[in-house]
C-alpha positions as CSV (number, residue, x, y, z in Angstrom):
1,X,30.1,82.1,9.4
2,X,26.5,83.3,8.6
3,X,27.2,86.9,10.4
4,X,30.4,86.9,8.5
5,X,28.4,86.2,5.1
6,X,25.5,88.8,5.7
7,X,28.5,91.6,6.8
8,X,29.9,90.8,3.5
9,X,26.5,91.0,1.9
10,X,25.4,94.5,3.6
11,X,29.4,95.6,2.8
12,X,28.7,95.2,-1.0
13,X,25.0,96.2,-1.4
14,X,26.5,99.9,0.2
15,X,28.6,100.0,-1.9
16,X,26.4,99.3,-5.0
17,X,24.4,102.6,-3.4
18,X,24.8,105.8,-5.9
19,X,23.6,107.9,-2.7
20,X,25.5,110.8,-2.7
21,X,27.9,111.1,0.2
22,X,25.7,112.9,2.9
23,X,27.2,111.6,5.9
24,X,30.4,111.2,4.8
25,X,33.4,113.1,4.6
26,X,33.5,115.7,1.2
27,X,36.2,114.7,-1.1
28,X,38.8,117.4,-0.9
29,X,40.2,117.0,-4.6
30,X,36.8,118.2,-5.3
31,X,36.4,121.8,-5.6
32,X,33.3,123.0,-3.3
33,X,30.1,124.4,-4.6
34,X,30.0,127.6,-3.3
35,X,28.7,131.9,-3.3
36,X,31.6,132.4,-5.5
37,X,31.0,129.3,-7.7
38,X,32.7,126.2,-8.5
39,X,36.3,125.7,-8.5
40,X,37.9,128.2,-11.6
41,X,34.2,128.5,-12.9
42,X,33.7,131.8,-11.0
43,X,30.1,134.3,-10.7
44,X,30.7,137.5,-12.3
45,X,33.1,135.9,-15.1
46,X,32.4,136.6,-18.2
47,X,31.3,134.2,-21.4
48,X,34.2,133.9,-22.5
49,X,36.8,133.9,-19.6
50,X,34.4,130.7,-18.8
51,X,35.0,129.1,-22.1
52,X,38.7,129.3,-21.6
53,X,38.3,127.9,-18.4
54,X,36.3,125.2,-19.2
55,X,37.5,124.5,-22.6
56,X,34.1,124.1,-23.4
57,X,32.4,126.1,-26.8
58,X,29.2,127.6,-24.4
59,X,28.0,128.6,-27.9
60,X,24.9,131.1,-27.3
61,X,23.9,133.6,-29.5
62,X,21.1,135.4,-26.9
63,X,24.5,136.0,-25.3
64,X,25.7,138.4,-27.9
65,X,26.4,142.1,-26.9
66,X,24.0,142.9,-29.1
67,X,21.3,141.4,-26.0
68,X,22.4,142.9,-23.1
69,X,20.4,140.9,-20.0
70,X,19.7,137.8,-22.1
71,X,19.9,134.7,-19.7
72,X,21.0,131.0,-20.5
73,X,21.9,128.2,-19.1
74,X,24.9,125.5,-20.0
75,X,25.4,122.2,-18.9
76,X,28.8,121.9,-17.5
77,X,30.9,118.4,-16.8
78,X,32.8,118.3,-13.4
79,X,36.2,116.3,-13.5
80,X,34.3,113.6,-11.3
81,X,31.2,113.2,-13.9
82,X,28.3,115.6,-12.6
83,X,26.8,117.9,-14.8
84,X,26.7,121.2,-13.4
85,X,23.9,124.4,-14.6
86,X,26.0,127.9,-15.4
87,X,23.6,130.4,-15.9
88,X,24.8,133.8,-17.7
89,X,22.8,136.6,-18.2
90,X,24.0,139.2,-20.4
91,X,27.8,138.5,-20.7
92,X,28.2,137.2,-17.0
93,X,28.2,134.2,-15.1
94,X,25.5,134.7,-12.5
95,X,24.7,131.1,-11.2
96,X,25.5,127.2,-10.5
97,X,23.0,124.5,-10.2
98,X,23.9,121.1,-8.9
99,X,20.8,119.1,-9.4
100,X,19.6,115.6,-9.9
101,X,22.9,115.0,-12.3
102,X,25.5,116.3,-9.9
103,X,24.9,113.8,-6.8
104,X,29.1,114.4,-6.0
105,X,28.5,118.2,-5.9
106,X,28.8,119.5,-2.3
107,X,29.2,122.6,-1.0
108,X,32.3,123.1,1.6
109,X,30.3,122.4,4.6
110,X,29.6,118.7,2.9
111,X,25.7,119.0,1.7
112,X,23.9,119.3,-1.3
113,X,21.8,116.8,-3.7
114,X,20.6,113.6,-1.3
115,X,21.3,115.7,1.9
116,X,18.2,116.3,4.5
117,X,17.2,119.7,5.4
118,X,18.6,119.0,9.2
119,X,22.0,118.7,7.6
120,X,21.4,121.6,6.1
121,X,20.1,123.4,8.8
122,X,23.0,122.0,11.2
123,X,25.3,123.0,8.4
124,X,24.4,126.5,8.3
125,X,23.4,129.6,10.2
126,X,20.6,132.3,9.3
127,X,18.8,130.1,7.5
128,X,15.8,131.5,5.6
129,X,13.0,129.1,4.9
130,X,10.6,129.8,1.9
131,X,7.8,128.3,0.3
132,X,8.5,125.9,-2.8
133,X,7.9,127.2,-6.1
134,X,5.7,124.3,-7.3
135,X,5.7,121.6,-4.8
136,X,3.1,121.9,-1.8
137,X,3.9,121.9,1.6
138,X,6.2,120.5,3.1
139,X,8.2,120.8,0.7
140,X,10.1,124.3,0.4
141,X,13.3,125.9,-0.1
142,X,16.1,127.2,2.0
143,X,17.8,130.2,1.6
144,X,21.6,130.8,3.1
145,X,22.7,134.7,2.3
146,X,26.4,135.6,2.8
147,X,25.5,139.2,1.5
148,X,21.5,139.9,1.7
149,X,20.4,139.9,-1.9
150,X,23.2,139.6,-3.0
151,X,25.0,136.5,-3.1
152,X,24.1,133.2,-1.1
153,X,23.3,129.5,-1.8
154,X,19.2,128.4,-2.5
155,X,18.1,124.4,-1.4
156,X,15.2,123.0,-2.8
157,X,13.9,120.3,-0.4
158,X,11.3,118.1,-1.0
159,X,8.5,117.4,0.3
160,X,10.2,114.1,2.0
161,X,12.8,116.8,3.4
162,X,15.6,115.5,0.9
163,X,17.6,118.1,-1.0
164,X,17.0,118.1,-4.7
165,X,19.3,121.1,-6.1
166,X,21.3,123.7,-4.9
167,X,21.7,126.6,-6.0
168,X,24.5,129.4,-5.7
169,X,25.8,133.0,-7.0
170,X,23.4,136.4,-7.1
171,X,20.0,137.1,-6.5
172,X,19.4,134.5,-9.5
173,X,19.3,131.9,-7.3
174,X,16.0,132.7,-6.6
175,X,14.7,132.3,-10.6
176,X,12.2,129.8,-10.7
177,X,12.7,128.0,-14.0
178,X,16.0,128.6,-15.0
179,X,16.2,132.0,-16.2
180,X,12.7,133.0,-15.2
């Protein structure tokens, strides 16, 4: 009766857990972060083909065609509650950020905020390791390219080996802060 209780016990403390789904199968009604984006939210669409996508105002003046290559960034709500990053620079949608607010976002091959850099590494060939941009060693990031320079997806691991964000689209996935 006792092993039955503590079962019960670990059963619902796991699922209390907001750990994001590491191990675990990805939810397929979940569109994939990916190179080319996330589900209709697309890289290389423009301002406005995203605010008719998303329904969403992505009000931005440094956007104008008046500034060509001015970047932002908008906060964007998935269907299952994560905020997403789009950056645009200049009329064009050039990356997605899943970060600490999107702990459901995975890419197709099931990792992304929580996961460890072996899942990543396991996940994914030709992986590039780099330095971190702030964080001393051992943290650092990890850089998959589908076309070099191009297009690819960017981890930031800690320095406990834990992916914080992910990164995907152009060469911007390399900006440090944002648009910088």
């Amino acid at each position: 009766m006792r092993a039955l209780a503590l079962a019960l016990s670990l059963i619902v403390l796991a699922a209390c857990q907001q750990d994001p789904p590491s191990q675990g199968a990805r939810d397929s009604s979940v569109p994939p972060l990916t190179v080319e984006g996330y589900g209709d939210m697309r890289i290389g669409m423009t301002l406005a083909e995203a605010r008719q996508v998303s329904g969403l105002p992505l009000n931005n003046e440094a956007l104008d065609e008046e500034t060509p290559g001015a970047c932002v960034e908008n906060q964007y709500a998935t269907a299952d509650g994560d905020q997403l990053w789009l950056m645009f620079e200049g009329d064009k949608l050039v990356r997605v950020t899943a970060s600490s607010e999107a702990l459901h976002t995975r890419t197709a091959q099931n990792v992304g905020v929580g996961s460890t850099d072996a899942e990543v590494r396991a996940a994914y060939q030709n992986v590039i390791e780099q330095g971190a941009h702030y964080n001393p060693p051992p943290a650092h990031n990890l850089i998959i390219w589908t076309a070099p320079q191009q297009s690819g997806l960017l981890f930031e691991v800690s320095e406990a080996g834990v992916v914080t964000a992910v990164h995907a689209g152009g060469p911007q996935i390399q900006y440090m802060e944002g648009c910088a």
